[in-house]
PASEBA-1860 file (N, C-alpha, C; in nm, 3 decimals):
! residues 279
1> XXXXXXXX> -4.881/-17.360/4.523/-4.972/-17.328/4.633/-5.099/-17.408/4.614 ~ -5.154/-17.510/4.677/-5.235/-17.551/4.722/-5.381/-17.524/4.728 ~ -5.482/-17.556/4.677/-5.620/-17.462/4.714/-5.632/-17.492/4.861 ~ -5.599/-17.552/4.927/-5.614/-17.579/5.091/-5.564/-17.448/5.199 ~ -5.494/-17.356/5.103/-5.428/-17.238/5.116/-5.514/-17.096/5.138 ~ -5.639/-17.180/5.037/-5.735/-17.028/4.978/-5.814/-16.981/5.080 ~ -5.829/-16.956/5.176/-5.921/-16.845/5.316/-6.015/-16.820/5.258 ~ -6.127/-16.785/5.379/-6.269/-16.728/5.310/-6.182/-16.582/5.331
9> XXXXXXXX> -6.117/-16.524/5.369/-6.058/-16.447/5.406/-5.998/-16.355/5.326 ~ -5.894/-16.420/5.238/-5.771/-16.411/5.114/-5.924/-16.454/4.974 ~ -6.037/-16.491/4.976/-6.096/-16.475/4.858/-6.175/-16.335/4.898 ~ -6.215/-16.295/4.988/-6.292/-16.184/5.012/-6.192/-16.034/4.963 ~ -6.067/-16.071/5.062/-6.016/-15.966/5.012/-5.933/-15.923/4.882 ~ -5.916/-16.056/4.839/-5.869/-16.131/4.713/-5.955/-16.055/4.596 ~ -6.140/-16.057/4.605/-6.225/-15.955/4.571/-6.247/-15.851/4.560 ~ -6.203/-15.774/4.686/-6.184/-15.655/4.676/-6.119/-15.609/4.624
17> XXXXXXXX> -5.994/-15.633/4.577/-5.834/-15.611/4.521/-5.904/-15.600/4.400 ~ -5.955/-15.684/4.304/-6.006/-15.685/4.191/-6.038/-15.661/4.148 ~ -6.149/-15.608/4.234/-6.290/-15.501/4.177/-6.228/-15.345/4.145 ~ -6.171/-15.320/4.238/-6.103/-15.210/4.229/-5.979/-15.198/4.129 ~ -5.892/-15.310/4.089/-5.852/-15.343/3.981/-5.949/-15.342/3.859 ~ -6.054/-15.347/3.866/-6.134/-15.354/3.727/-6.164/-15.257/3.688 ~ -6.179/-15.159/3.755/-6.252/-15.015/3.749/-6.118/-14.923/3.768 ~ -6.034/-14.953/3.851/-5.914/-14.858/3.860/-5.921/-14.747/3.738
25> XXXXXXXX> -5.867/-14.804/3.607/-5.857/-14.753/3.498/-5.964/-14.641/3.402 ~ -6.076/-14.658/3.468/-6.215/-14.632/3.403/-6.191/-14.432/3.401 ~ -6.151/-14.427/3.517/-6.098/-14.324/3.569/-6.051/-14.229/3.455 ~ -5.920/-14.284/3.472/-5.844/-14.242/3.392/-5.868/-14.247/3.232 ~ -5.942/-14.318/3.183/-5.962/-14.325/3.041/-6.065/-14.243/3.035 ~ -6.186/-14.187/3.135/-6.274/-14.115/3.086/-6.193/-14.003/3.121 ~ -6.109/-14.008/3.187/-6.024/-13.842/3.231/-5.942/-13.785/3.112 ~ -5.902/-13.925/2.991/-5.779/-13.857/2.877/-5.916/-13.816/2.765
33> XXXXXXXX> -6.006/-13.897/2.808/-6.151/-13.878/2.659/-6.200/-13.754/2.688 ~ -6.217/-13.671/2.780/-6.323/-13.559/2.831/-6.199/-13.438/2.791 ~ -6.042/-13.425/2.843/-5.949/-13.343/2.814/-5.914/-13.383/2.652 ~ -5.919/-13.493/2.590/-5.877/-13.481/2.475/-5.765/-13.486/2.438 ~ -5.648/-13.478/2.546/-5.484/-13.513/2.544/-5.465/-13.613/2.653 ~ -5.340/-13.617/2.619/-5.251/-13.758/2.775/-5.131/-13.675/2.805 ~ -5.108/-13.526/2.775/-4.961/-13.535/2.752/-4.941/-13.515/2.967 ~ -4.824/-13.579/2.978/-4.802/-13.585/3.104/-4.809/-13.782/3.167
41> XXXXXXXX> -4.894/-13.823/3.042/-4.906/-14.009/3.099/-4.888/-14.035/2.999 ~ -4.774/-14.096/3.020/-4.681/-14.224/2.924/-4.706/-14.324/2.842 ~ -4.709/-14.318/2.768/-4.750/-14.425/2.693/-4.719/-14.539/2.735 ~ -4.543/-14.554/2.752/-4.463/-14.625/2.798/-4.482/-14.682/2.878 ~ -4.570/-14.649/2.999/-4.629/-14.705/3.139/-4.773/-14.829/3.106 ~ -4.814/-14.744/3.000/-4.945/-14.836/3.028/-4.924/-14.951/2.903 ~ -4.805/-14.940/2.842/-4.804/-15.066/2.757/-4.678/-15.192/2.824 ~ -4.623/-15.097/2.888/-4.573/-15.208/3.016/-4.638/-15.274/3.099
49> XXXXXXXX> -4.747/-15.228/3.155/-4.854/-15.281/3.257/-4.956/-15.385/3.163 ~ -5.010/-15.332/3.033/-5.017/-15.451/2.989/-4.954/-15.582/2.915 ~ -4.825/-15.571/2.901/-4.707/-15.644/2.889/-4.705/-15.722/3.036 ~ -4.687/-15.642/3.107/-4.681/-15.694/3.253/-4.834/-15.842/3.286 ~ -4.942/-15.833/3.226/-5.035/-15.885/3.273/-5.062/-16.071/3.205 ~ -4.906/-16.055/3.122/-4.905/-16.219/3.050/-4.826/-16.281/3.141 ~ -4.709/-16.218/3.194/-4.618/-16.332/3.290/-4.674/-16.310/3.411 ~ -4.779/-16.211/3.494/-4.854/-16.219/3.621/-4.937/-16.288/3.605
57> XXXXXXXX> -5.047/-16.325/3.499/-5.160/-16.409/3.479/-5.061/-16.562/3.464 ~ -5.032/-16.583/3.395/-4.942/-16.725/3.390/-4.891/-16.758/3.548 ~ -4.825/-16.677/3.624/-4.751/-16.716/3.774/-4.888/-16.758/3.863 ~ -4.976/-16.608/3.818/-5.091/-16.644/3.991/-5.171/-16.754/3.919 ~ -5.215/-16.781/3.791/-5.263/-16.915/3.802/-5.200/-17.056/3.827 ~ -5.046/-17.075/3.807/-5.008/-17.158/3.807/-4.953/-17.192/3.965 ~ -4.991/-17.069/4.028/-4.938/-17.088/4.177/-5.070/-17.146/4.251 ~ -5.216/-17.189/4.152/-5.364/-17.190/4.156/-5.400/-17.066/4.282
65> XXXXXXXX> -5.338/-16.950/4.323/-5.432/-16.844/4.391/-5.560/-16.815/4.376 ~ -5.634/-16.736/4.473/-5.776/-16.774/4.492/-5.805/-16.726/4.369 ~ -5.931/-16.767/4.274/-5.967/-16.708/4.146/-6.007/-16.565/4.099 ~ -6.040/-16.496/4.193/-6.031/-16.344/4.234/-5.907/-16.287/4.162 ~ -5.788/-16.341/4.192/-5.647/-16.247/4.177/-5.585/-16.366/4.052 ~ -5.663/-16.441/4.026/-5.620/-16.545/3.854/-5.670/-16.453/3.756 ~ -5.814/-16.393/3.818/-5.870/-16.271/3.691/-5.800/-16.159/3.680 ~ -5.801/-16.135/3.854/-5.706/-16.017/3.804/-5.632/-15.938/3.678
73> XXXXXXXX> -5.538/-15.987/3.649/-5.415/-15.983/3.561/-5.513/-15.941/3.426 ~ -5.599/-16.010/3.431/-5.671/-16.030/3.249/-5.768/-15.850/3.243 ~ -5.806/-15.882/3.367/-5.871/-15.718/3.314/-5.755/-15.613/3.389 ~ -5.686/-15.633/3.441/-5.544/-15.528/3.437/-5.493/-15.492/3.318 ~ -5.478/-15.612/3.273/-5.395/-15.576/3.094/-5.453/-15.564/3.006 ~ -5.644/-15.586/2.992/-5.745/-15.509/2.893/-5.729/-15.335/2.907 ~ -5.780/-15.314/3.040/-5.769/-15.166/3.061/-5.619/-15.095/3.031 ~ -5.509/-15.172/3.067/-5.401/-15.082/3.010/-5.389/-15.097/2.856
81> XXXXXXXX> -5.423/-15.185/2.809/-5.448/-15.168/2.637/-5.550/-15.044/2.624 ~ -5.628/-15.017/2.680/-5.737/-14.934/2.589/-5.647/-14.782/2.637 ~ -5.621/-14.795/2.791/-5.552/-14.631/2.859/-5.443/-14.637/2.671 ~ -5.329/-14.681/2.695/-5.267/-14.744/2.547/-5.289/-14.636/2.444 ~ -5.410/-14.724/2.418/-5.468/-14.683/2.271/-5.526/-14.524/2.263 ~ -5.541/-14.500/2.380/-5.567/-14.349/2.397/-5.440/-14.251/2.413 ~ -5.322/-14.302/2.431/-5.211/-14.196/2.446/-5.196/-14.194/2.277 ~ -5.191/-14.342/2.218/-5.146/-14.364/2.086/-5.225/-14.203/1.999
89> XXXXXXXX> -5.369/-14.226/2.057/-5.440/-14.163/1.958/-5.468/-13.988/1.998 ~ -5.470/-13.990/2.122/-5.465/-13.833/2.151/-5.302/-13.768/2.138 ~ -5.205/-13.839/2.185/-5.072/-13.779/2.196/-4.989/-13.793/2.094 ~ -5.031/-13.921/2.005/-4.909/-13.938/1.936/-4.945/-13.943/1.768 ~ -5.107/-13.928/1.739/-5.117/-13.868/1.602/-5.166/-13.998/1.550 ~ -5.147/-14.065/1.612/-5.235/-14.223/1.528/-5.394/-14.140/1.460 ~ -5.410/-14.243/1.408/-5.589/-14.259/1.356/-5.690/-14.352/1.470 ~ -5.773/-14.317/1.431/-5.878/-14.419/1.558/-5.893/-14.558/1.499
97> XXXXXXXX> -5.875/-14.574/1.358/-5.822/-14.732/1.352/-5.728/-14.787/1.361 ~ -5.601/-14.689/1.308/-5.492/-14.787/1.385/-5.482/-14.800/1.481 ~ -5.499/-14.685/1.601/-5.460/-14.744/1.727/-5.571/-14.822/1.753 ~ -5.694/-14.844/1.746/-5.788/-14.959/1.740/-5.722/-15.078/1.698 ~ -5.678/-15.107/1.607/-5.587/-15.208/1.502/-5.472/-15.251/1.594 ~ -5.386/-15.134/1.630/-5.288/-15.169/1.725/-5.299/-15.270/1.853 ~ -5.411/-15.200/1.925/-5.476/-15.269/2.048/-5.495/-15.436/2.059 ~ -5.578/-15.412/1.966/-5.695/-15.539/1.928/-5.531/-15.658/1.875
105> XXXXXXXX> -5.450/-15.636/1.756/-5.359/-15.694/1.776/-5.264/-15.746/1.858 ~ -5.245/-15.616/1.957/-5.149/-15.676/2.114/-5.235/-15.754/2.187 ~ -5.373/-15.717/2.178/-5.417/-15.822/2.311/-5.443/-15.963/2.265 ~ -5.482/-15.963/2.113/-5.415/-16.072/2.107/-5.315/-16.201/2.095 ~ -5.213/-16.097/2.073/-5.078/-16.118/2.106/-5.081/-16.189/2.225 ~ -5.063/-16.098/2.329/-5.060/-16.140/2.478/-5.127/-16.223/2.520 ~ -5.259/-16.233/2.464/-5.350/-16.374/2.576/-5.266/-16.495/2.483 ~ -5.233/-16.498/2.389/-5.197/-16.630/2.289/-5.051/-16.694/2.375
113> XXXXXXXX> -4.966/-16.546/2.383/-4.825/-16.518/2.487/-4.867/-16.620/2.609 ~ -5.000/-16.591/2.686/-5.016/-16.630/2.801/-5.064/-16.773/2.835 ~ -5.142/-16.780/2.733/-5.171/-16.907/2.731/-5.086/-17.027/2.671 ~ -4.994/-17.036/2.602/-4.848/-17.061/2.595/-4.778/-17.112/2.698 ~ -4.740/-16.990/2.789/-4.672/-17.007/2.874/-4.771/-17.133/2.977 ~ -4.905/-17.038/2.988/-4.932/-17.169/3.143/-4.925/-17.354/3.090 ~ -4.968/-17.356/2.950/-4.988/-17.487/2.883/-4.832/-17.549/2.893 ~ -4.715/-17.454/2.872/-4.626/-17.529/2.835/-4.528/-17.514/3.018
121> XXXXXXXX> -4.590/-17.421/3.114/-4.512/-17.473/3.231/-4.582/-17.522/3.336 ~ -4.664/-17.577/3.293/-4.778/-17.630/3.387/-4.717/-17.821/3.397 ~ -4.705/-17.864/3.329/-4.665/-18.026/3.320/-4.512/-18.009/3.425 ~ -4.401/-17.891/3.383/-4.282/-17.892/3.470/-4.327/-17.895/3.641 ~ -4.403/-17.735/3.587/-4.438/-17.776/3.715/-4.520/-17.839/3.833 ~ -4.622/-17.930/3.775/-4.704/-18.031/3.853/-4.574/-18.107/3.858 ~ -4.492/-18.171/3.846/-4.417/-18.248/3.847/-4.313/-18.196/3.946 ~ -4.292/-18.093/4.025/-4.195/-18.016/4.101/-4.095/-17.931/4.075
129> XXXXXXXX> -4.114/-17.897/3.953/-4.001/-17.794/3.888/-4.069/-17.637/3.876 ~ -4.030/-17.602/3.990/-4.134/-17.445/3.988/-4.052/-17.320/3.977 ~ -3.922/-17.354/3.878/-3.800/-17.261/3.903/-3.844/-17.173/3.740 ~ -3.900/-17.243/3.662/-3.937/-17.205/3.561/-4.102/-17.075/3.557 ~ -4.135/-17.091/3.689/-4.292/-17.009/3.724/-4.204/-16.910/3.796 ~ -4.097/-16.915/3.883/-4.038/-16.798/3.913/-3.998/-16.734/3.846 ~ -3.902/-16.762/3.754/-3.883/-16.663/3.656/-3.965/-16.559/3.596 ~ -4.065/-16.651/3.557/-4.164/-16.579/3.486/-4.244/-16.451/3.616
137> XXXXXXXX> -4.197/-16.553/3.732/-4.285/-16.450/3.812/-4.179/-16.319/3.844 ~ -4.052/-16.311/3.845/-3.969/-16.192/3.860/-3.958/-16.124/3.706 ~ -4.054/-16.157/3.612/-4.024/-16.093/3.475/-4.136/-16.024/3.505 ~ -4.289/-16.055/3.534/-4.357/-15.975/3.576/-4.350/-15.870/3.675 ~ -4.311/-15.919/3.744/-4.253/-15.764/3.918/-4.161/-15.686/3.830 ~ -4.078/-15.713/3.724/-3.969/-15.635/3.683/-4.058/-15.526/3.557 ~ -4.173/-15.581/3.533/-4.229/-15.519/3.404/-4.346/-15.398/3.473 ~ -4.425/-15.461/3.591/-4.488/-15.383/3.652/-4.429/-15.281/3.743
145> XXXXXXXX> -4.323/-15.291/3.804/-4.226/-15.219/3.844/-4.156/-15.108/3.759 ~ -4.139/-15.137/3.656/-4.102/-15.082/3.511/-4.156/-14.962/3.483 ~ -4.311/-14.972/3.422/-4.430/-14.934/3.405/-4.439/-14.812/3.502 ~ -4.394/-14.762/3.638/-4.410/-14.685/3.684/-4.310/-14.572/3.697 ~ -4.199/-14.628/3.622/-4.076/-14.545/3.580/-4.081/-14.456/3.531 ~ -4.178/-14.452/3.438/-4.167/-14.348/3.295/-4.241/-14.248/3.379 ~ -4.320/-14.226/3.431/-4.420/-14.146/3.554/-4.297/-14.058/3.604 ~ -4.212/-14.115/3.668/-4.068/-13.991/3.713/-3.989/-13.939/3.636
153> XXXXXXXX> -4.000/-13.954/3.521/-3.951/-13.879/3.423/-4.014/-13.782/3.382 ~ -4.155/-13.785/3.351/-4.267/-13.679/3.362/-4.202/-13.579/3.478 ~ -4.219/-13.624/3.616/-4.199/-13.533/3.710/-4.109/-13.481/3.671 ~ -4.007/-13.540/3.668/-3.837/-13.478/3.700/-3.854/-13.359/3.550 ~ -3.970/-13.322/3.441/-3.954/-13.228/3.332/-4.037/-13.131/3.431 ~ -4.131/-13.181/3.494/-4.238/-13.014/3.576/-4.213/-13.023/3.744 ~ -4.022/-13.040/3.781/-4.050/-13.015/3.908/-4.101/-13.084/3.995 ~ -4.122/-13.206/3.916/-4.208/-13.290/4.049/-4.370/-13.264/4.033
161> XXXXXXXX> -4.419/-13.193/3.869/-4.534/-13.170/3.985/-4.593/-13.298/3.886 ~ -4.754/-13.347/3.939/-4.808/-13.417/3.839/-4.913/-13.398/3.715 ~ -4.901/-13.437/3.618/-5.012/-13.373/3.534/-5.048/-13.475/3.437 ~ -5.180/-13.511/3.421/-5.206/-13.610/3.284/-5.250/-13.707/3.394 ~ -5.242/-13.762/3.498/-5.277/-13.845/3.574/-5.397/-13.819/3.698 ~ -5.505/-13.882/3.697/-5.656/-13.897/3.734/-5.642/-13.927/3.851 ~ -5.633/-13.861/3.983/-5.598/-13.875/4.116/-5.715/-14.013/4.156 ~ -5.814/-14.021/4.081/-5.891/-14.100/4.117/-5.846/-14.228/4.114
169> XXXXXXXX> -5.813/-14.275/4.008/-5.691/-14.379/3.910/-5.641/-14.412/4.011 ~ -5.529/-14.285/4.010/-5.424/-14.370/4.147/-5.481/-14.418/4.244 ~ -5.570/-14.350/4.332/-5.604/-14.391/4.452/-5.686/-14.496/4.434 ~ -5.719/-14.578/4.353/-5.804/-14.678/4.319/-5.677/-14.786/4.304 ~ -5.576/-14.775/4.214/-5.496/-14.840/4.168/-5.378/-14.914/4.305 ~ -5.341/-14.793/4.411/-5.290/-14.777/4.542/-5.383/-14.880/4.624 ~ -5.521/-14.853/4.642/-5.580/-14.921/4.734/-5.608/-15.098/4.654 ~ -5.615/-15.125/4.530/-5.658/-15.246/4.480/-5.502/-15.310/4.516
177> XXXXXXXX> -5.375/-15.260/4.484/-5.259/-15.310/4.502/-5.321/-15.388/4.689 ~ -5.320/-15.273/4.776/-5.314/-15.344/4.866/-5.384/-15.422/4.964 ~ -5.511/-15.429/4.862/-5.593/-15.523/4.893/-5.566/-15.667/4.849 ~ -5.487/-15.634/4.781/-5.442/-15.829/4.694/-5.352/-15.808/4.791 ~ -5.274/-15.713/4.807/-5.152/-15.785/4.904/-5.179/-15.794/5.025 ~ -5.280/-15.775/5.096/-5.388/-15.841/5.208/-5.428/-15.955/5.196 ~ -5.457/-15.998/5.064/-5.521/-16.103/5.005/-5.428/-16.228/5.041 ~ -5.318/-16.179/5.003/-5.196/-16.324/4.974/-5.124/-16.320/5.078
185> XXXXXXXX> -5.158/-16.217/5.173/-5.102/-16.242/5.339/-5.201/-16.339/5.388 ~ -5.351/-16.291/5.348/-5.412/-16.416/5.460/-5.438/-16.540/5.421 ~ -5.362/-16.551/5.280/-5.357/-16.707/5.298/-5.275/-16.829/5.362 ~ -5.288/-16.936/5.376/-5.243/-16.978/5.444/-5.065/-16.970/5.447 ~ -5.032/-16.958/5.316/-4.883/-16.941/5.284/-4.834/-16.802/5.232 ~ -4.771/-16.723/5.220/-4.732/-16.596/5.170/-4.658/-16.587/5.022 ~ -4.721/-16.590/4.911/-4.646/-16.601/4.784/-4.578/-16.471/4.803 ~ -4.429/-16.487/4.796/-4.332/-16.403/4.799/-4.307/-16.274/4.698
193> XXXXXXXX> -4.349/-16.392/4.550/-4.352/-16.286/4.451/-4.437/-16.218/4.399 ~ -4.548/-16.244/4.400/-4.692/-16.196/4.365/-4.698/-16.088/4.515 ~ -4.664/-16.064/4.649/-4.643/-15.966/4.709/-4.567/-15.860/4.665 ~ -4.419/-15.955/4.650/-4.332/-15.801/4.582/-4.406/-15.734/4.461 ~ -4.455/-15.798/4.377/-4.554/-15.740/4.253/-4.660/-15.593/4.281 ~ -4.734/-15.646/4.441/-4.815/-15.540/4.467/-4.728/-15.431/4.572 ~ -4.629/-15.462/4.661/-4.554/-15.369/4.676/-4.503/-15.236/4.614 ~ -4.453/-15.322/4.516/-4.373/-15.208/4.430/-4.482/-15.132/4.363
201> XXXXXXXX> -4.575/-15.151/4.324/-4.691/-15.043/4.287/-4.763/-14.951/4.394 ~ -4.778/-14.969/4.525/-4.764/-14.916/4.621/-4.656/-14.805/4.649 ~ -4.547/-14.862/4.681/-4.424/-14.826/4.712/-4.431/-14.715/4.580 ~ -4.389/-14.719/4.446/-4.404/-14.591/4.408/-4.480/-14.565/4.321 ~ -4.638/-14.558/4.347/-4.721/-14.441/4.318/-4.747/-14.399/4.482 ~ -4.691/-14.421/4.584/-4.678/-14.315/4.647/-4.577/-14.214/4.671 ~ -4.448/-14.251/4.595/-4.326/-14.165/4.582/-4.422/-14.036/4.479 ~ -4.480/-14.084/4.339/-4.575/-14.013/4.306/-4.645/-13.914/4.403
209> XXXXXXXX> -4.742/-13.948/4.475/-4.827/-13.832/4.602/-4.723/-13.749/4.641 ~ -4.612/-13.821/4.706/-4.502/-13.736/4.792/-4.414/-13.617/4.650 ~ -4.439/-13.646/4.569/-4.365/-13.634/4.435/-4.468/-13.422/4.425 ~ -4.567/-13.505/4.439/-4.684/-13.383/4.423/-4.701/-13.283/4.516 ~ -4.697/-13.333/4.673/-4.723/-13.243/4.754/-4.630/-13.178/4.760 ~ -4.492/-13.183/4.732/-4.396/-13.146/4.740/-4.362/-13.057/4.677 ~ -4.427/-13.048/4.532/-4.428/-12.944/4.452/-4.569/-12.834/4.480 ~ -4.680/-12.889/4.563/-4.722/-12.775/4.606/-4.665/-12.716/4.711
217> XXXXXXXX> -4.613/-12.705/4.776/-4.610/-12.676/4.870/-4.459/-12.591/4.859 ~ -4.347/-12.612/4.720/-4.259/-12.541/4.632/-4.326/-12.444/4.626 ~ -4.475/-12.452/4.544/-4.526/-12.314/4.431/-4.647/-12.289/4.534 ~ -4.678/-12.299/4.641/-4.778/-12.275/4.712/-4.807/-12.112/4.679 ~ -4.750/-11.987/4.634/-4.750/-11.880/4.574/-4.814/-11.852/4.459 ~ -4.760/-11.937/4.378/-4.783/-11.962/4.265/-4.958/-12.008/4.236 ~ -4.976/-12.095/4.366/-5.116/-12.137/4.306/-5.220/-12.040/4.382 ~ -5.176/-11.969/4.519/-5.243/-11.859/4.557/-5.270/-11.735/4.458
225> XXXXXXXX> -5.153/-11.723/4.408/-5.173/-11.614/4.336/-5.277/-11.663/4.230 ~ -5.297/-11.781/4.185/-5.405/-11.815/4.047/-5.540/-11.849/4.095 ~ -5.489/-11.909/4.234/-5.666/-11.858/4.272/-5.750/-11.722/4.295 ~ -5.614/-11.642/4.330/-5.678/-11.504/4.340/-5.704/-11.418/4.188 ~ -5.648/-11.444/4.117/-5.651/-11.385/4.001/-5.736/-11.437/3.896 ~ -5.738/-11.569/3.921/-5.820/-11.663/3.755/-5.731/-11.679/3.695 ~ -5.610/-11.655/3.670/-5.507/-11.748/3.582/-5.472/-11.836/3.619 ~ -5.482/-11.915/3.515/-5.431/-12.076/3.506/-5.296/-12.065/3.576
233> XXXXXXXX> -5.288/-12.187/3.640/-5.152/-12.217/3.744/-5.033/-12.237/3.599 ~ -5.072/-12.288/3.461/-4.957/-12.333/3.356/-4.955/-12.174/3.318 ~ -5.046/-12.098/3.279/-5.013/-11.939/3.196/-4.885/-11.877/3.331 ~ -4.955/-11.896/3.488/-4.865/-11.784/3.560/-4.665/-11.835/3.571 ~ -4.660/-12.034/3.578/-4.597/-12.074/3.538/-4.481/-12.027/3.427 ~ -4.561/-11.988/3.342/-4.487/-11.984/3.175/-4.446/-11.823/3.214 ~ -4.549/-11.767/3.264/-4.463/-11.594/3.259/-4.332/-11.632/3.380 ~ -4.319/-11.681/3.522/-4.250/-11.716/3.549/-4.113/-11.763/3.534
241> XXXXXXXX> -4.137/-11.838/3.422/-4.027/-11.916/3.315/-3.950/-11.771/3.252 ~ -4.036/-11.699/3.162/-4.039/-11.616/3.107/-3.899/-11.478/3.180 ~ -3.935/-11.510/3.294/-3.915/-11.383/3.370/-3.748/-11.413/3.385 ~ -3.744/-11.553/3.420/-3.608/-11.580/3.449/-3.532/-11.609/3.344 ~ -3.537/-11.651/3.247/-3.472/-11.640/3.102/-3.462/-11.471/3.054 ~ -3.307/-11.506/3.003/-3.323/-11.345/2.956/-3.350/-11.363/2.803 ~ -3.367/-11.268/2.753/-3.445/-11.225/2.631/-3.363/-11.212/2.519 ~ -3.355/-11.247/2.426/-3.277/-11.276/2.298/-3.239/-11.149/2.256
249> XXXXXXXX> -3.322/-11.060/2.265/-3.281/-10.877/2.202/-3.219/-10.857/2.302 ~ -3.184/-10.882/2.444/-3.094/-10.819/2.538/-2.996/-10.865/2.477 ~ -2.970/-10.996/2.453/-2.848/-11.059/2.440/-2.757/-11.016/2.343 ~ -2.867/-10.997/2.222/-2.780/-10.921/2.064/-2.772/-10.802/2.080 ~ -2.848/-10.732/2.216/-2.805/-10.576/2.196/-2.668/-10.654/2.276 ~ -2.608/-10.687/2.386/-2.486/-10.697/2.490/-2.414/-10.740/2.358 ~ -2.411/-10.837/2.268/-2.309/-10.863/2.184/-2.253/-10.770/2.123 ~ -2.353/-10.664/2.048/-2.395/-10.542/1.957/-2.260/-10.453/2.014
257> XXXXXXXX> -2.323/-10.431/2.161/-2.222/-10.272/2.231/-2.075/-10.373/2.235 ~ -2.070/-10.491/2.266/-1.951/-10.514/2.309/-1.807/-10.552/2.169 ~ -1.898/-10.573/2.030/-1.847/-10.567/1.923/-1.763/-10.394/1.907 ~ -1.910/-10.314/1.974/-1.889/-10.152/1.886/-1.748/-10.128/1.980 ~ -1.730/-10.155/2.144/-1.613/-10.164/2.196/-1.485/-10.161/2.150 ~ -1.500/-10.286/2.101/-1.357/-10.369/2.122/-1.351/-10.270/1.962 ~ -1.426/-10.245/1.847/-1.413/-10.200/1.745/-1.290/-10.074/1.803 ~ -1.397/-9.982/1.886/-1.344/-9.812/1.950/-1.187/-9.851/1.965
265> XXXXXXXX> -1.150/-9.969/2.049/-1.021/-9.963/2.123/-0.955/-9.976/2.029 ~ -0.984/-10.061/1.939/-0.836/-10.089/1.826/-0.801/-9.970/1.758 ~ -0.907/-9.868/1.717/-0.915/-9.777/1.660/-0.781/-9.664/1.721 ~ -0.809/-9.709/1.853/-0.742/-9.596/1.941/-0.636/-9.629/1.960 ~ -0.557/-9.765/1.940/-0.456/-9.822/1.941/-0.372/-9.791/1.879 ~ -0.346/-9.744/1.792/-0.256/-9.650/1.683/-0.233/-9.551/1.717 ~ -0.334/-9.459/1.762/-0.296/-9.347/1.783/-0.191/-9.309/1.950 ~ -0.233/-9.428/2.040/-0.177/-9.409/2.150/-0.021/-9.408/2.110
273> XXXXXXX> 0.020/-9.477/2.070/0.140/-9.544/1.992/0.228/-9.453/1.942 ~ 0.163/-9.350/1.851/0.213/-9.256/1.825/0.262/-9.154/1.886 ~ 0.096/-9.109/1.965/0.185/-9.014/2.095/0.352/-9.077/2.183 ~ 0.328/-9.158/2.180/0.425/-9.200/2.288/0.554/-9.199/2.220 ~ 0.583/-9.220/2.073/0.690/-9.170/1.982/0.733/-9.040/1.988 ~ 0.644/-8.976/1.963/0.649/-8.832/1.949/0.694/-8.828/2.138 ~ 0.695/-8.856/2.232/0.728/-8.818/2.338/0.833/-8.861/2.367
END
């Protein structure tokens, strides 16, 4: 793609996408620091997304897109390192230096990863071989696409509902997606893959929303009743749970009588036996 391509248009909104990409995350990391846990957000998600930000930074620069959405990628995959380093360290028992240690190692991993790649497919492709930048560009859509997987697995354990995730986040994350993909409509040409990229983050973190309302509107009872009362929507939940599971002493008393049973009948089995001789 051409800079003859770049719109005052596709850099403005190209900007907007970004900004809101930069901050998206801020959200959410002061949301896991203030609660003190992540459980409910994946680890798995946000070290894909920054995995995801070496073969997207390598494609949109080498496709030269407006410089707005070239940065992009770089503070996409800082902030999912640090979200990262916070599941590492609230959810999963790390220390604050290793997962510090951890971090600081992947990102430099990845920019070294990235810069690699553009140095060594940049000569193919000034020269017309751009089959080698696709790839790389469907390894990114496949990684950021990825990244939002582990999120429905969460659901599919609470019903659909959501928890651990900063409504703010999303809706920051939702609207920056489709401001780049505004971005790379109004340029003069439509990069195919760097669209599907912001699609699919669109496309499902709103299966996510629909994921949510859906489960209020299941327990809409459930959360009336906790506004009226002051119990937590997870305590009325758990008695819920509670209610429909039966109870381990029912169970060993039903085993209990049905042992003392079958004991009675055999007992009586002899004796029927007999009468019926004697008759």
């Amino acid at each position: 793609m051409s800079e003859g391509n770049v719109t005052v248009a596709s850099t403005v909104l190209g900007t907007i996408g970004t900004v809101l990409w930069c901050i998206q995350l801020i959200p959410q990391i002061w949301f896991n620091w203030r609660r003190k846990q992540t459980d409910g957000f994946p680890a798995t998600m946000m070290f894909l997304w920054a995995s995801c930000a070496v073969p997207m930074g390598a494609y949109l620069i080498l496709q030269d897109v407006n410089l707005p959405l070239q940065i992009q990628p770089q503070i996409f995959g800082f902030f999912s390192l640090v979200s990262w380093g916070q599941v590492l360290y609230y959810g999963h028992n790390y220390s604050a230096l290793k997962a510090t240690s951890v971090c600081l190692g992947a990102s430099a991993l990845f920019g070294g990863l990235e810069a690699l790649l553009i140095l060594t497919l940049r000569i193919p492709y000034n020269k017309g071989t751009t089959w080698p930048d696709i790839v790389v560009g469907v390894v990114a859509a496949v990684l950021l696409g990825g990244g939002l997987i582990p999120p429905y697995f969460e659901l599919a354990k609470r019903d659909g509902r959501v928890i651990g995730f900063n409504w703010v986040f999303l809706s920051i994350d939702t609207l920056g997606g489709l401001f780049s993909l505004f971005a790379l409509a109004a340029q003069g040409s439509f990069d195919i893959l760097g669209g599907i990229m912001y699609i699919i983050v669109v496309v499902l973190e709103l299966g996510i929303y629909i994921s949510h309302i859906i489960w209020r509107i299941r327990y809409r009872k459930v959360l009336k009743e906790a506004k009226e009362t002051g119990v937590s929507v997870d305590d009325l939940l758990d008695q819920r749970g509670r209610r429909k599971r039966i109870p381990q002493r029912t169970i060993n008393r039903g085993i209990s009588k049905a042992k003392d049973l079958l004991h009675h009948k055999r007992c009586q089995l002899p004796q029927r036996r007999e009468e019926d001789v004697l008759m």
